[in-house]
Backbone as XML, in Angstrom:
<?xml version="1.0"?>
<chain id="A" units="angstrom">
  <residue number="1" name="UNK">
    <atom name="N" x="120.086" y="49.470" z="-93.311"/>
    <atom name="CA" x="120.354" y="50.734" z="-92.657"/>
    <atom name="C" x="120.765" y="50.457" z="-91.217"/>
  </residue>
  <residue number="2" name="UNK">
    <atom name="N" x="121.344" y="51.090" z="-90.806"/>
    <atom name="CA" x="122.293" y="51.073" z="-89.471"/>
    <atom name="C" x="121.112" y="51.789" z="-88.385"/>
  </residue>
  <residue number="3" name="UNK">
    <atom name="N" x="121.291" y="51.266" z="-87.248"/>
    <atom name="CA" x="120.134" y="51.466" z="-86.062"/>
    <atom name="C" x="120.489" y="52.746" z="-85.655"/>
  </residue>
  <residue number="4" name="UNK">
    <atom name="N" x="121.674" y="53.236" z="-85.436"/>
    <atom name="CA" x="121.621" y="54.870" z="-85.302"/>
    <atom name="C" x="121.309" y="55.710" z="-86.105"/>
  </residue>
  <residue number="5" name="UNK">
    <atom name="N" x="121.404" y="55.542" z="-87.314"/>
    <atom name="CA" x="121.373" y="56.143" z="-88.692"/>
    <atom name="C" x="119.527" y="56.165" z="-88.896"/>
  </residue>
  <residue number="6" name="UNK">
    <atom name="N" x="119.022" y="55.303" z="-88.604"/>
    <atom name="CA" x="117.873" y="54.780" z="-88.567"/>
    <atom name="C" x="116.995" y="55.567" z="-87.245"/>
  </residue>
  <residue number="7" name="UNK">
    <atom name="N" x="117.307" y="55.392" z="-86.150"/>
    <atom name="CA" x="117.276" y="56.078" z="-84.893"/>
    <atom name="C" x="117.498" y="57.866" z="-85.012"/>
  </residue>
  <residue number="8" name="UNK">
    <atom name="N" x="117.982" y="58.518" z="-85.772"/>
    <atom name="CA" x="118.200" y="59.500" z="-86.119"/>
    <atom name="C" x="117.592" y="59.996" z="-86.990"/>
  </residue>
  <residue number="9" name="UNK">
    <atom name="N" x="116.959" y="59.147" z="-88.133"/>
    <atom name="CA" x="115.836" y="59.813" z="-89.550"/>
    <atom name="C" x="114.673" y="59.379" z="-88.766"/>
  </residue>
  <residue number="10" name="UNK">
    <atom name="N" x="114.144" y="59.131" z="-87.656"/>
    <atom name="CA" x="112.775" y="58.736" z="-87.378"/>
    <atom name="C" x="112.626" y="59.662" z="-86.323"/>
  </residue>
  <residue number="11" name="UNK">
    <atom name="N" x="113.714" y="60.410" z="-85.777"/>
    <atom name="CA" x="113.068" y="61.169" z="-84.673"/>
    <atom name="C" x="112.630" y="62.313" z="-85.049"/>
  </residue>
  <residue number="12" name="UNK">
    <atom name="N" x="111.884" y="62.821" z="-83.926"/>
    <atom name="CA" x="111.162" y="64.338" z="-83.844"/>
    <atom name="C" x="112.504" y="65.665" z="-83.721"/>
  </residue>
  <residue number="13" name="UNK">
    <atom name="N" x="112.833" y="66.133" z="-85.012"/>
    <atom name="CA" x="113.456" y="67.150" z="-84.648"/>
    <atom name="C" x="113.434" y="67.515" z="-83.356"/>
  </residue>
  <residue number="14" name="UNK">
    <atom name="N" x="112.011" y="68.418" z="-82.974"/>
    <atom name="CA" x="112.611" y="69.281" z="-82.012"/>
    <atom name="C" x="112.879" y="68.296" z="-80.384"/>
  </residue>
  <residue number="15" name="UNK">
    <atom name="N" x="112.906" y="66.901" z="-80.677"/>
    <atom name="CA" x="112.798" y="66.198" z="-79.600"/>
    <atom name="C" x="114.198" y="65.452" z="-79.427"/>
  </residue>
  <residue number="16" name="UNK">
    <atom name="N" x="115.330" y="66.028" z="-80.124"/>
    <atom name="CA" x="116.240" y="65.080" z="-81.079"/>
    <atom name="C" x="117.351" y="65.100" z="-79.418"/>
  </residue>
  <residue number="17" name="UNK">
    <atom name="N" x="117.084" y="65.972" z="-78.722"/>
    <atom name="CA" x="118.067" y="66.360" z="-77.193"/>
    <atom name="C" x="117.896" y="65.208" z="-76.686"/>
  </residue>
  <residue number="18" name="UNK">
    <atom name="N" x="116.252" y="64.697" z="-76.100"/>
    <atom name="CA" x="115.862" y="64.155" z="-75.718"/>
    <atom name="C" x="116.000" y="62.495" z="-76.345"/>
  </residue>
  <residue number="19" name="UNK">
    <atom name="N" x="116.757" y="62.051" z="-77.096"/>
    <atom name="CA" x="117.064" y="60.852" z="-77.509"/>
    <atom name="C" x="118.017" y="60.184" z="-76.528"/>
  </residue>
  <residue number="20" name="UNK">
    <atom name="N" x="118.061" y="58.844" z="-76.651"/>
    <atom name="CA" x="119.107" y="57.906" z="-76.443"/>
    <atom name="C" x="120.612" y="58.300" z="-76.958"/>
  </residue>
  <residue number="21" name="UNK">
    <atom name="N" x="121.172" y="58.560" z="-76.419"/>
    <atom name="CA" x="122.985" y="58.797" z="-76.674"/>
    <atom name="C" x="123.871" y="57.434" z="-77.563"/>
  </residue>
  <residue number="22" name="UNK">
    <atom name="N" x="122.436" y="57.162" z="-78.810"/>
    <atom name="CA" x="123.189" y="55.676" z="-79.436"/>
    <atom name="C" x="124.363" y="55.682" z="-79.786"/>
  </residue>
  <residue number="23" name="UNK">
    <atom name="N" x="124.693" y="56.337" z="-80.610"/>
    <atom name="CA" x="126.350" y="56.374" z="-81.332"/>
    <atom name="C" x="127.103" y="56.266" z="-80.076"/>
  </residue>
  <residue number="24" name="UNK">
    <atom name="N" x="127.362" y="57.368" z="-78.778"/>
    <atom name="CA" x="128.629" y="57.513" z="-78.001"/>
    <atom name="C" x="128.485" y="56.293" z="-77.038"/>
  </residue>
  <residue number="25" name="UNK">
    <atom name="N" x="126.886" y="55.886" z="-76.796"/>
    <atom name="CA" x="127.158" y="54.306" z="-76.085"/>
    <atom name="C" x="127.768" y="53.124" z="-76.882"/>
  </residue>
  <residue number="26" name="UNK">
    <atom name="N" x="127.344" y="53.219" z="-78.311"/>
    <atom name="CA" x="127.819" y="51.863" z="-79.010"/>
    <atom name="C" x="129.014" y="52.256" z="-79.190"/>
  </residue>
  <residue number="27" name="UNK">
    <atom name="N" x="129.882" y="53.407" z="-79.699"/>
    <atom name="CA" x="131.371" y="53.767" z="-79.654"/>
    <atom name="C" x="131.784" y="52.967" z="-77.832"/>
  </residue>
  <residue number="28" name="UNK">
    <atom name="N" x="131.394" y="53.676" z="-77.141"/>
    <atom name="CA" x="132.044" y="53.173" z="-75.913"/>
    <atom name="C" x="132.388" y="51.197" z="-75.338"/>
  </residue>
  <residue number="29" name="UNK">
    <atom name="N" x="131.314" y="50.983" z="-75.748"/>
    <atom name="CA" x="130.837" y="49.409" z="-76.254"/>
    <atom name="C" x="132.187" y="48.514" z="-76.918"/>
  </residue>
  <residue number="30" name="UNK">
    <atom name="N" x="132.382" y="49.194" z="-77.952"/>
    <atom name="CA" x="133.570" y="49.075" z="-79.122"/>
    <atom name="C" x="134.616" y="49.110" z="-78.274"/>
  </residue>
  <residue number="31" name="UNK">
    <atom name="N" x="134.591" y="49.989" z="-78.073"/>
    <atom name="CA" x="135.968" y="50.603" z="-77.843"/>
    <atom name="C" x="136.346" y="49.751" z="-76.421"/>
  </residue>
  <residue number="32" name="UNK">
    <atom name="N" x="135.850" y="49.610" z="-75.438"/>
    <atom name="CA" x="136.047" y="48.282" z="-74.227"/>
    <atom name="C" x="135.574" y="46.781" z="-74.456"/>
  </residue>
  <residue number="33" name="UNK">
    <atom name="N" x="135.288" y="45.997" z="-75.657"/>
    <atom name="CA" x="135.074" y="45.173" z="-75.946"/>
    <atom name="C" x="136.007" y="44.563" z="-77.636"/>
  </residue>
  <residue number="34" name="UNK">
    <atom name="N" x="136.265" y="45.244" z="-78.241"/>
    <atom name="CA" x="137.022" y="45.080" z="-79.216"/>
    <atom name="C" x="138.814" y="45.508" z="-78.526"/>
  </residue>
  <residue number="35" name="UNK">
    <atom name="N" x="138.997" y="44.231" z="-78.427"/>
    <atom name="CA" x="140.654" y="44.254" z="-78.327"/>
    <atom name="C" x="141.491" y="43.661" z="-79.384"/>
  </residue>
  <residue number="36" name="UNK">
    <atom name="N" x="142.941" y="44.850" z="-79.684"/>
    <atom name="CA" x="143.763" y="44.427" z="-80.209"/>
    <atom name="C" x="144.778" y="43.326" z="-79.737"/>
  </residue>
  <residue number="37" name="UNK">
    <atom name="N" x="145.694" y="43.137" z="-80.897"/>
    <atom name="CA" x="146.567" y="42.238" z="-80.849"/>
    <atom name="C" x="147.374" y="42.598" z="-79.357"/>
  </residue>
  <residue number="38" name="UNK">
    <atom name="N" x="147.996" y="43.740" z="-79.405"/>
    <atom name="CA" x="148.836" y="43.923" z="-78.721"/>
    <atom name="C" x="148.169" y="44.446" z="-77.067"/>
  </residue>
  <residue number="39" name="UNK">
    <atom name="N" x="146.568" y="44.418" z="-76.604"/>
    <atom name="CA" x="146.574" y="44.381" z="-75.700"/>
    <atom name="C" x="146.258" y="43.071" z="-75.094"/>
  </residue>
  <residue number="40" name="UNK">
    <atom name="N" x="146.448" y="42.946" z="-73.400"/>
    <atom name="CA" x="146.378" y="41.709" z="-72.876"/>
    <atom name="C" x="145.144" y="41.187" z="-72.511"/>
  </residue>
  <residue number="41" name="UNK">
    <atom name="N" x="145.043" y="39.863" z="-72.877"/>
    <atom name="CA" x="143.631" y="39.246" z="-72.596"/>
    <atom name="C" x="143.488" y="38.456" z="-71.183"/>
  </residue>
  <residue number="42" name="UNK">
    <atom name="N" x="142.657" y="38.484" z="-70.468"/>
    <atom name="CA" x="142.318" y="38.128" z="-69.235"/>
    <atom name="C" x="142.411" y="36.327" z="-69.240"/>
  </residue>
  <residue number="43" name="UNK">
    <atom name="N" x="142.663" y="35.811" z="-68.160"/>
    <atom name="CA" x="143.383" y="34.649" z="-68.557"/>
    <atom name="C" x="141.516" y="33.555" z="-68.037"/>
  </residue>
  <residue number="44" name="UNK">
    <atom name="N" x="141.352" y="33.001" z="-68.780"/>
    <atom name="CA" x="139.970" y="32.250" z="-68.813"/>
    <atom name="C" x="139.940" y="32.107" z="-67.357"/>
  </residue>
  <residue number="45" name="UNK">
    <atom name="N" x="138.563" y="32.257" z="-66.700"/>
    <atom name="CA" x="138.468" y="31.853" z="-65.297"/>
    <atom name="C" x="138.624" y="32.606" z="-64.400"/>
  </residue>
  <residue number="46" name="UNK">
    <atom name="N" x="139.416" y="33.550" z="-65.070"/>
    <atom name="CA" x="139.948" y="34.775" z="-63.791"/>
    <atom name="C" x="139.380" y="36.249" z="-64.273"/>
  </residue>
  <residue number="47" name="UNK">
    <atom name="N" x="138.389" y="36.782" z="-63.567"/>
    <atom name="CA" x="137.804" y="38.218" z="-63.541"/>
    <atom name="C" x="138.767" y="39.097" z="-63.999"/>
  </residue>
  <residue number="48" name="UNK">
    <atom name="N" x="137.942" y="39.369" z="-64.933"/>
    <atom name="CA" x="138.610" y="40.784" z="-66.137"/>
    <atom name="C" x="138.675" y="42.316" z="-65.480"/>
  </residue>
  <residue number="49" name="UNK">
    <atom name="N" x="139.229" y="42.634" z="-64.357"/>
    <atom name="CA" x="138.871" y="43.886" z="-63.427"/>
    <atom name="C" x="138.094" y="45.348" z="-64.544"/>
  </residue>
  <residue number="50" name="UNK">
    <atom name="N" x="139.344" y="45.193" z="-65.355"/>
    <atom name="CA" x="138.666" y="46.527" z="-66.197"/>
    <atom name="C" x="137.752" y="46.182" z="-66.789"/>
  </residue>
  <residue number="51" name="UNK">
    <atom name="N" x="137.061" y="45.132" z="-67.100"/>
    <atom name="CA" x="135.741" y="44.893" z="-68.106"/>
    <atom name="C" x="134.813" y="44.945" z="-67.457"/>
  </residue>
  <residue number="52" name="UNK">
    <atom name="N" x="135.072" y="44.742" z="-65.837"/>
    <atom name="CA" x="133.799" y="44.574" z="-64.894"/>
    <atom name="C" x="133.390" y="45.941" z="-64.835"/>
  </residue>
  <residue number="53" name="UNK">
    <atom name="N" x="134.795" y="46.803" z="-64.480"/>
    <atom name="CA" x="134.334" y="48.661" z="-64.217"/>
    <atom name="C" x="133.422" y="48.855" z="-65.430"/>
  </residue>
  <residue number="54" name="UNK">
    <atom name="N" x="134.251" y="48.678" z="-66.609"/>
    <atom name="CA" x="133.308" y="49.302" z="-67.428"/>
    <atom name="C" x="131.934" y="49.024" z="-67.343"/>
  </residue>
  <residue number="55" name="UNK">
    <atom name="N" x="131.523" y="47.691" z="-67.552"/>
    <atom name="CA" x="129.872" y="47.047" z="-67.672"/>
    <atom name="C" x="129.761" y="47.794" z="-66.196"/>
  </residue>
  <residue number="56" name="UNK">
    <atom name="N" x="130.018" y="48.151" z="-65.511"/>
    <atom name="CA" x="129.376" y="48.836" z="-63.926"/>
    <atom name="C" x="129.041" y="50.238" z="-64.586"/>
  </residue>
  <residue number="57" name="UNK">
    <atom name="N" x="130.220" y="50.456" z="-65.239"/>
    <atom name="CA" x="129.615" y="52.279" z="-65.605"/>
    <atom name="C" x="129.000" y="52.296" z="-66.607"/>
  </residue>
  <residue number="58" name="UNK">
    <atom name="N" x="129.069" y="51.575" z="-67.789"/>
    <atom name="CA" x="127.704" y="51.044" z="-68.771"/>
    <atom name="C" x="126.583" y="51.192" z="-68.020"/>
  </residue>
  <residue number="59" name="UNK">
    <atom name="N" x="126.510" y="50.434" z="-67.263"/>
    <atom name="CA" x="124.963" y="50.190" z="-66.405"/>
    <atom name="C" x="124.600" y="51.247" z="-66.019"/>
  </residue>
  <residue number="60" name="UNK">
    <atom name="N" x="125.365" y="51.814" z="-65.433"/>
    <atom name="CA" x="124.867" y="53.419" z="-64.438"/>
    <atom name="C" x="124.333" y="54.463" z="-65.592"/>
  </residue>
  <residue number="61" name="UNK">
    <atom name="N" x="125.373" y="54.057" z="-66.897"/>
    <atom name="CA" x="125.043" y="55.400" z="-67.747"/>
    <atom name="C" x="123.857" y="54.744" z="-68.470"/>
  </residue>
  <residue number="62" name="UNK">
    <atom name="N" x="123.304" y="53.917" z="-68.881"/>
    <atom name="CA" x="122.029" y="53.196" z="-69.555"/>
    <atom name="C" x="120.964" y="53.504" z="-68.467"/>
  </residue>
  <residue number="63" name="UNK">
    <atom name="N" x="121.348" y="53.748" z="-67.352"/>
    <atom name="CA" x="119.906" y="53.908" z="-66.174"/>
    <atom name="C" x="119.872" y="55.249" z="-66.395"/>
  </residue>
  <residue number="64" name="UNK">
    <atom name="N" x="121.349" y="56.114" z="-66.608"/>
    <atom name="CA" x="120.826" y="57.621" z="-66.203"/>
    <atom name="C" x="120.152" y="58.086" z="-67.553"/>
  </residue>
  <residue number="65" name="UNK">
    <atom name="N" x="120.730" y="57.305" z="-68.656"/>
    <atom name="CA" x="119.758" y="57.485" z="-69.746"/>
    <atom name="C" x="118.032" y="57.633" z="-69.798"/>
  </residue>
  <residue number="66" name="UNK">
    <atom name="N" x="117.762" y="56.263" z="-69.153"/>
    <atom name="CA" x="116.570" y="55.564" z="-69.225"/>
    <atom name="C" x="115.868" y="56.768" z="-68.393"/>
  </residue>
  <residue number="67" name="UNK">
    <atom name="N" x="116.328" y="56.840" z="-67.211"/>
    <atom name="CA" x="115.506" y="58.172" z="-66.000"/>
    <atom name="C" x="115.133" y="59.205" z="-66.647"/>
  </residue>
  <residue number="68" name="UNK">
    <atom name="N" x="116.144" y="59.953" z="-67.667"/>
    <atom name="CA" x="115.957" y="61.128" z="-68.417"/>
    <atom name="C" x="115.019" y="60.774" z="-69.312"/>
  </residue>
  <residue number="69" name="UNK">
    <atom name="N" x="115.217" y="59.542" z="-70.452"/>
    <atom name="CA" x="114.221" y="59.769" z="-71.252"/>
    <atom name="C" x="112.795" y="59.209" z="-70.473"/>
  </residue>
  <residue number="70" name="UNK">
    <atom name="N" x="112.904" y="58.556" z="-69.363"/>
    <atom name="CA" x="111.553" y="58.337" z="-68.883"/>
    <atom name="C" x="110.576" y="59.960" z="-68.323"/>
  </residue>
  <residue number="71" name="UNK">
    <atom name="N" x="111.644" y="60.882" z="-67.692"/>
    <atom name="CA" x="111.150" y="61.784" z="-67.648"/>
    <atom name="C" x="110.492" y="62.355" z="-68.609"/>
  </residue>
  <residue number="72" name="UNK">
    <atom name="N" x="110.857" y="62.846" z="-69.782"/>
    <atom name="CA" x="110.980" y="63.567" z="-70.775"/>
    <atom name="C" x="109.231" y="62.616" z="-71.533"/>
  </residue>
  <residue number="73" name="UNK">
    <atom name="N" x="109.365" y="61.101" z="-71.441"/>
    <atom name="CA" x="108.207" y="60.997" z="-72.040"/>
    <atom name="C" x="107.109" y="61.100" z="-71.242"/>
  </residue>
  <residue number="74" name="UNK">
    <atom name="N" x="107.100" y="60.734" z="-69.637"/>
    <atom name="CA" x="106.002" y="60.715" z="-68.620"/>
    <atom name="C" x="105.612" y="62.433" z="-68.603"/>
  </residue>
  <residue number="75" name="UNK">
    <atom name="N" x="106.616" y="63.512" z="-69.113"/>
    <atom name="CA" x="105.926" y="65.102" z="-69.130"/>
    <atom name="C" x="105.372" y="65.147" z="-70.833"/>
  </residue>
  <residue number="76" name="UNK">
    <atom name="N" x="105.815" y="64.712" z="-71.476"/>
    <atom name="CA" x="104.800" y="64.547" z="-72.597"/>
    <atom name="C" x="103.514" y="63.418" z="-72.872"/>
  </residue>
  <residue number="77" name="UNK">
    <atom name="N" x="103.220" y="62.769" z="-71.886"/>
    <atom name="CA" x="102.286" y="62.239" z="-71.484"/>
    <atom name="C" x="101.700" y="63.465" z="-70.812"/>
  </residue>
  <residue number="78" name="UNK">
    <atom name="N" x="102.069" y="64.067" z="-70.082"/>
    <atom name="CA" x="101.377" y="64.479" z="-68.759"/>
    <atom name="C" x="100.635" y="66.063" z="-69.569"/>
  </residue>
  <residue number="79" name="UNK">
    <atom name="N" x="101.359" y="66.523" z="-70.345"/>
    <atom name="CA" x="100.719" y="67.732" z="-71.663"/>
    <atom name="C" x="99.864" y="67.020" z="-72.865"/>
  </residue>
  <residue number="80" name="UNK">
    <atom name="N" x="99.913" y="65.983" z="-72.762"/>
    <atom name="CA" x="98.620" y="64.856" z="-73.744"/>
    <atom name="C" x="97.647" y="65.320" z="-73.105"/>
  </residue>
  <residue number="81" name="UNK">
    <atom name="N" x="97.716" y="64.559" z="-71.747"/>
    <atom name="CA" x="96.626" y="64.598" z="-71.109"/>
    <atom name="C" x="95.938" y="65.988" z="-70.773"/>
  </residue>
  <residue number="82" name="UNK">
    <atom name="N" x="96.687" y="66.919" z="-70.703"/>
    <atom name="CA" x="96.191" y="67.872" z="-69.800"/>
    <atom name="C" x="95.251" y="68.772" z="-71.462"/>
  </residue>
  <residue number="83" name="UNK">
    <atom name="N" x="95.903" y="68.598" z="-72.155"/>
    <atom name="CA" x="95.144" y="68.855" z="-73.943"/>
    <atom name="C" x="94.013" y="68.306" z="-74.118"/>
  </residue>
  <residue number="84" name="UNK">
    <atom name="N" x="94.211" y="67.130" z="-73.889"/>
    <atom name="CA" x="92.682" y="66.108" z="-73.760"/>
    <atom name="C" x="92.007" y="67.052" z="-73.040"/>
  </residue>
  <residue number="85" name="UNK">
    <atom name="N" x="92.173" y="66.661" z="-71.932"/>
    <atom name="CA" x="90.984" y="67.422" z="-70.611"/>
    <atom name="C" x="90.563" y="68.724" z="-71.244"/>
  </residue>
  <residue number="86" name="UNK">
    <atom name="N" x="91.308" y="69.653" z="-71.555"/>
    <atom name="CA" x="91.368" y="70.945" z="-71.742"/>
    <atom name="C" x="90.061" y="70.840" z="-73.613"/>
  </residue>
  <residue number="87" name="UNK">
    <atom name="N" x="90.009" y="70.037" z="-74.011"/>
    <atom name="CA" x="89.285" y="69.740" z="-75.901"/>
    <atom name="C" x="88.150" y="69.232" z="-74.826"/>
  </residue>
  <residue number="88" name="UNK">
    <atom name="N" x="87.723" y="68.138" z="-74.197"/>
    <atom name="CA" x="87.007" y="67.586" z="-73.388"/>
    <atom name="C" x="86.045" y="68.173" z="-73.041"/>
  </residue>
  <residue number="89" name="UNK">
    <atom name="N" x="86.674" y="69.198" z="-71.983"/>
    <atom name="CA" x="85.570" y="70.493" z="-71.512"/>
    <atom name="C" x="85.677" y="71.381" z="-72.660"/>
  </residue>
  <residue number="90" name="UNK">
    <atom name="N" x="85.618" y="71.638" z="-73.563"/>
    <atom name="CA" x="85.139" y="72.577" z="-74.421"/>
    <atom name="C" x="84.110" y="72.217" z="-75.369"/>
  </residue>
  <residue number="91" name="UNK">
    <atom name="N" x="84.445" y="70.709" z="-75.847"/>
    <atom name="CA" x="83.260" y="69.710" z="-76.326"/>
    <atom name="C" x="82.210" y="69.874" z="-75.472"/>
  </residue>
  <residue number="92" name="UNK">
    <atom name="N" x="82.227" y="69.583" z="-74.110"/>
    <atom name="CA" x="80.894" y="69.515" z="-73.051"/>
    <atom name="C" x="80.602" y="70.951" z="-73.242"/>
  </residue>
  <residue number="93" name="UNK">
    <atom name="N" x="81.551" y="71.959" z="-73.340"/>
    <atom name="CA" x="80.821" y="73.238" z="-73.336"/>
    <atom name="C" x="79.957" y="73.448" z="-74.547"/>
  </residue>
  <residue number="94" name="UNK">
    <atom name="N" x="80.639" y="73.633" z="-75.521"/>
    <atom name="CA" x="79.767" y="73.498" z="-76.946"/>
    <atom name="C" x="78.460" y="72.722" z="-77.012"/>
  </residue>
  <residue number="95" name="UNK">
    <atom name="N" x="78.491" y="71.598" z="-76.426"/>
    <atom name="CA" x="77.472" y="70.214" z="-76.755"/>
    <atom name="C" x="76.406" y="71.224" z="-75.671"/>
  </residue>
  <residue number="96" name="UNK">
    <atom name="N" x="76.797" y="71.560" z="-75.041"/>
    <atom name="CA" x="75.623" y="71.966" z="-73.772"/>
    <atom name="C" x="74.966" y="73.357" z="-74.440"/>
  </residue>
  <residue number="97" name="UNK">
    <atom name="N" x="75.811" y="74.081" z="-75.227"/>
    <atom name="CA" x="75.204" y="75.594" z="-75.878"/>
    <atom name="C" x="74.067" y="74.962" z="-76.849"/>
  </residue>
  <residue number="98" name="UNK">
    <atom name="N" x="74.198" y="73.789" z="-77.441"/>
    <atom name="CA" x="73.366" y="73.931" z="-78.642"/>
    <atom name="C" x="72.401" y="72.544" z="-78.065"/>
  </residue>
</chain>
């Protein structure tokens, strides 16, 4: 099974926004790394200008990825916790009635 395909039957529906952008990064990937016949190849030794832009804007878009989904899991951490606390004191409340 294919890692997007795979990446896509394991997620949380309603969380599915909040995923990694796999397919349009690995399309983009492809698509600046797979060259045809008829385009020109960079001559060994000498810096590939357009391959560098791209891996520069690769990078930027894999960080702005990473920020979002880091957000997205550090606030579902942060509603874990606050659930915990919230079962926590109701346990101490209960435990203390009886």
């Amino acid at each position: 099974m294919k890692f997007g395909d795979h990446l896509e039957r394991e997620s949380v529906p309603e969380w599915s926004l909040h995923n990694l952008d796999y397919n349009s990064i690995k399309h983009e990937i492809k698509m600046h790394t797979t060259r045809d016949q008829a385009t020109a190849m960079a001559i060994p030794g000498q810096k590939d200008e357009a391959l560098s832009r791209f891996e520069d804007g690769l990078y930027m878009e894999l960080d702005r990825q990473h920020e979002r989904l880091q957000l997205f899991v550090s606030s579902k951490a942060d509603e874990i916790s606050r659930r915990l606390e919230y079962l926590a004191k109701n346990i101490d409340r209960w435990a203390s009635k009886n």
